[in-house]
C-alpha positions as CSV (number, residue, x, y, z in Angstrom):
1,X,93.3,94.2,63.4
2,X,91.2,91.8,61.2
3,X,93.6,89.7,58.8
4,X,92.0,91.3,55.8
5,X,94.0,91.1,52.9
6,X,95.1,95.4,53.3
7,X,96.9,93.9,56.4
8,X,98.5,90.6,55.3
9,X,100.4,92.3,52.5
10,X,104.1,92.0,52.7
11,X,104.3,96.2,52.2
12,X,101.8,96.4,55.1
13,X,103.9,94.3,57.4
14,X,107.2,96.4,56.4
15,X,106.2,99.2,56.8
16,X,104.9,98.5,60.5
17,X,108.2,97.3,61.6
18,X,110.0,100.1,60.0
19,X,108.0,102.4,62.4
20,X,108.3,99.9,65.0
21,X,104.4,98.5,65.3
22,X,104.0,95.0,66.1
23,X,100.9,93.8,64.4
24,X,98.1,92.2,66.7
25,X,95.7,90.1,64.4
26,X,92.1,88.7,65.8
27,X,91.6,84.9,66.0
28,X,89.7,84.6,62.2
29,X,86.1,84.1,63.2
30,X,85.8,86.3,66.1
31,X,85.2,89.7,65.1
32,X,84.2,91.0,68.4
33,X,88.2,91.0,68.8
34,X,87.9,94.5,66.7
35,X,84.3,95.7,67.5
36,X,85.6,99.3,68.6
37,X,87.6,99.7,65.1
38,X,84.3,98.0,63.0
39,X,81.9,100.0,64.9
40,X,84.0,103.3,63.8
41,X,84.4,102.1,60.5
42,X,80.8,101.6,59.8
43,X,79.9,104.9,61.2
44,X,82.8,106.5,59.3
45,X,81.7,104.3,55.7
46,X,77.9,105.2,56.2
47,X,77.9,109.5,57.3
48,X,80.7,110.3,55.1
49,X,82.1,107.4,52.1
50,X,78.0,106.3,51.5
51,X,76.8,110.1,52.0
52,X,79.0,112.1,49.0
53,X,80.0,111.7,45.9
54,X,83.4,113.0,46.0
55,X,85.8,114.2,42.6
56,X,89.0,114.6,44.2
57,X,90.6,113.4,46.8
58,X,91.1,116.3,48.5
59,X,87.0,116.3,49.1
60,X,87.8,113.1,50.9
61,X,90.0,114.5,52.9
62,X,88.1,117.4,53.6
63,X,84.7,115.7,54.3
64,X,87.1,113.4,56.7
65,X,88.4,116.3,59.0
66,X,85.2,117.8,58.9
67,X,83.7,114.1,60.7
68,X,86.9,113.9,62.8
69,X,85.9,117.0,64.6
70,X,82.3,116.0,64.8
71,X,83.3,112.7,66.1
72,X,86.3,113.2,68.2
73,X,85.1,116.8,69.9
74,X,81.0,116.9,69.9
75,X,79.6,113.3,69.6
76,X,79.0,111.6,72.9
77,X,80.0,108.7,73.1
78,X,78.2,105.3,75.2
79,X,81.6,103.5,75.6
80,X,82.9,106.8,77.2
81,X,80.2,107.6,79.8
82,X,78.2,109.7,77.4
83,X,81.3,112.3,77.0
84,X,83.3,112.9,73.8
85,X,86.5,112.0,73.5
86,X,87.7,115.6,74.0
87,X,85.7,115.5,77.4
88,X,87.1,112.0,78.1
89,X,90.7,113.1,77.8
90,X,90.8,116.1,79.5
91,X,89.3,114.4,82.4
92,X,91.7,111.4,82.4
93,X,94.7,114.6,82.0
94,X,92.7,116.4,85.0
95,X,93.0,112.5,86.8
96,X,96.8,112.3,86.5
97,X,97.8,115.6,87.2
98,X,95.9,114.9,91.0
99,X,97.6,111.9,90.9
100,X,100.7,113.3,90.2
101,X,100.5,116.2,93.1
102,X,99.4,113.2,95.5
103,X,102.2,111.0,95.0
């Protein structure tokens, strides 16, 4: 992760080793460490947080599923081939399970 302030916070850093994450921070000026996560967040800031005016949080969280779906189960994606992660992860299941009978 970047070492933006949200992640440098003592509360941040307890929490992750209560549930056991160690913490993996990019060198500071090299922010193609974390292009995957930036590219995401970009997407996720620009077609939902930049796109609605939202009165409750609830309508976040809502609007948030809603482009989870989209993203995760219909949008192809470059990085994966031109499949969707859905499509991507049944085919890397449908790779180990012939691996598994193989073996």
């Amino acid at each position: 992760m970047d070492n933006g302030p949200e992640f440098l916070g003592e509360a941040f850093v307890q929490w992750a080793k209560a549930h056991r994450m160690a913490i993996q921070y990019i060198q500071p000026g090299k922010p193609n460490q974390n292009a995957y996560i930036e590219r995401f967040n970009r997407t996720y800031r620009e077609e939902v947080l930049d796109v609605h005016l939202f009165a409750r949080l609830e309508d976040v969280r809502e609007a948030s599923w809603r482009f989870t779906i989209d993203y995760n189960e219909h949008r192809p994606h470059d990085g994966l081939g031109g499949m969707t992660p859905a499509e991507f992860r049944q085919q890397h299941k449908a790779r180990l399970s012939t691996s598994e009978l193989s073996a």
